[in-house]
N, C-alpha and C positions, 0 to 999 in steps of 0.2 A: 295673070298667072297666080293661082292659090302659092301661100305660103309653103304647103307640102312637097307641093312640087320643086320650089327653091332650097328644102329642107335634104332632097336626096342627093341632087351632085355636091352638096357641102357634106354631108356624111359621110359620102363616098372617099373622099377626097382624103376626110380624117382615119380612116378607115387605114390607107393605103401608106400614110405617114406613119401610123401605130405599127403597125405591119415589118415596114422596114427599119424603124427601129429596133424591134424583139430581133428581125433578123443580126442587128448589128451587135447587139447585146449577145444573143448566141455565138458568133461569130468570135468576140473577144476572148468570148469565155473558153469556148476551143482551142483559141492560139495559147491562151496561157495554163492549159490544161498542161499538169504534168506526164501524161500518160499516152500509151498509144505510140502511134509514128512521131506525133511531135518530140515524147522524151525520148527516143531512139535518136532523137538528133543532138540530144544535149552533149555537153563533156561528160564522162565519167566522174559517178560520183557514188554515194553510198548507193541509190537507187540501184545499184547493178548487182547486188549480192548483199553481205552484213560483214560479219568482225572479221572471215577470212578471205574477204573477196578479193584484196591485192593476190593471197599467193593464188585463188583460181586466173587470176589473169595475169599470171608470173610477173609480176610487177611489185612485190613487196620487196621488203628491205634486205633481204637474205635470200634477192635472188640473184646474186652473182656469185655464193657458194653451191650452185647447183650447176654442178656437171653435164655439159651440153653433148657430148659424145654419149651415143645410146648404148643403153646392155641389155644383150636381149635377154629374155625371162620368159617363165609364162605363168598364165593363171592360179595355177598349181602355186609355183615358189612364191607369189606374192601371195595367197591364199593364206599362206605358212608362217609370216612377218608376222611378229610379235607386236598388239598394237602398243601406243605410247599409254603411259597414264591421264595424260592429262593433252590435249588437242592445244595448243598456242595457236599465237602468230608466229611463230619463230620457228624455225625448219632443223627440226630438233635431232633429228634421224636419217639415218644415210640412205632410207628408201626417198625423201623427201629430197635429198641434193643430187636427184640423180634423173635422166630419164630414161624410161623403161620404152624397148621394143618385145613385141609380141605379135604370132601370129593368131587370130581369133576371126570367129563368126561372130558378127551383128544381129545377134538374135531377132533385135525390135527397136524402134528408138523413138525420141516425142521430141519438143518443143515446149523447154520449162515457160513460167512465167516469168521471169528474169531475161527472157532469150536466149540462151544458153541450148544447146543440142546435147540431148541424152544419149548415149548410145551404151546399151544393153549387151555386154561382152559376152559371147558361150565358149569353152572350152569344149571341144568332142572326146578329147582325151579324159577328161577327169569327172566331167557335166559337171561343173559349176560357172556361175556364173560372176560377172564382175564389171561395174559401169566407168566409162569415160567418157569425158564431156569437152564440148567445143562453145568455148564463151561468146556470149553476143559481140560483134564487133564494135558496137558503140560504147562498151565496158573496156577494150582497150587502150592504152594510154602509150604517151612516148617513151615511158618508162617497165613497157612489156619488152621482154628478151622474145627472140625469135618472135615476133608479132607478125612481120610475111609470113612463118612458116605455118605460124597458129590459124592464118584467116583462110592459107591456102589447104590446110585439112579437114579446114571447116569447108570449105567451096568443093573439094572432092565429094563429100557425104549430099550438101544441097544440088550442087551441080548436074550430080550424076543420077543420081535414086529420086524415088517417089517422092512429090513434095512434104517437109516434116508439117506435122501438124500436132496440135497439145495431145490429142490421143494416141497412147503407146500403138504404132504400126509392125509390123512382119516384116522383116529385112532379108533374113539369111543369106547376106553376103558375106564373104569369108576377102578378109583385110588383115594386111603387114602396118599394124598402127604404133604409136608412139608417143609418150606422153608423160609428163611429171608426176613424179609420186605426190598423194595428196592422202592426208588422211581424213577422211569426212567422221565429225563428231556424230551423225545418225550414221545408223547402221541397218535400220528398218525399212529403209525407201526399196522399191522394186529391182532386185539385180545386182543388190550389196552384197558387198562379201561381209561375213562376221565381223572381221578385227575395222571394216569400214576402209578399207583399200582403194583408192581409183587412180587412174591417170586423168588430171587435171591441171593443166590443158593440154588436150593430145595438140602434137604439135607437129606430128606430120601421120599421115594414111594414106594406104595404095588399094586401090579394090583388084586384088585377085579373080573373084570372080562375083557374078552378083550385078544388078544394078545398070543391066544392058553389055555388061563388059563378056565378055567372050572366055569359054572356062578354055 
């Protein structure tokens, strides 16, 4: 037997060990990837938002000054709220210790990159508009208030309606929602109100109509 021919099932062989190691190399690298489903499974940690991300996931230090009994409102009078000077951590303002009920149409809503659920509030009364958001559930902690009430109006919106995806979609369901006053320091994002008004985190929602639900 020429040398060559003893030269290909040894090649081969090295060929197939190179092989499964890159696989195993890719492999680790994956698992230890921060990103993805993998970091969907981590503990809560800054990854889930920045400097205000406790009070989005009603888990900051000043949240047992917020009034868990709703009052209802609408887009209008919170439209009207004077904003603060200055955005903290610290729940400065008695739109912020309170939570608000409102009835509204879901104009459109997405899937931030945080995980977080957008929803795009309309008023028919006044046309304006006004956003409130459902925090990724891997951002909640055992130190979120009402955390069942938050994951189950978060699971009303997924459960029921078109699957969300990152591109603003068309909803027009019309929902009795509810949800912590938050003041967001941008005011430019798609569906802000000026003074930067939202309910974050809505912490309960009924779909009226809309979403396969029966008017």
């Amino acid at each position: 037997m020429h040398d060559a021919q003893l030269r290909r099932p040894l090649l081969a062989v090295v060929a197939l060990i190179m092989l499964a190691a890159t696989a195993s190399v890719v492999a680790a690298h994956a698992a230890s990837s921060p990103s993805g489903a993998h970091r969907a499974r981590r503990a809560p940690g800054p990854w889930c938002g920045g400097v205000l991300w406790r009070q989005m996931t009603f888990s900051d230090a000043d949240r047992r000054k917020v009034s868990v009994a709703p009052v209802a409102t609408t887009i209008g009078d919170i439209a009207a709220l004077s904003r603060p000077r200055r955005v903290t951590t610290s729940r400065s303002t008695n739109f912020q210790r309170r939570i608000w009920r409102l009835h509204a149409v879901i104009d459109r809503y997405r899937i931030a990159s945080n995980g977080e659920v957008v929803l795009s509030l309309f008023s028919i009364n006044t046309g304006q508009y006004m956003n409130a958001y459902m925090p990724n559930p891997s951002c909640l902690s055992n130190r979120t208030r009402k955390r069942r009430d938050i994951l189950a109006a978060r699971q009303g919106v997924v459960g029921h309606c078109a699957a969300v995806t990152p591109a603003w979609q068309l909803l027009g369901a019309t929902v009795e929602i509810e949800g912590v006053g938050f003041w967001n320091p941008a005011t430019n994002t798609r569906g802000a109100l000026r003074n930067g008004a939202e309910l974050r985190p809505a912490t309960n929602l009924s779909i009226d109509a809309g979403c396969g639900m029966p008017r």
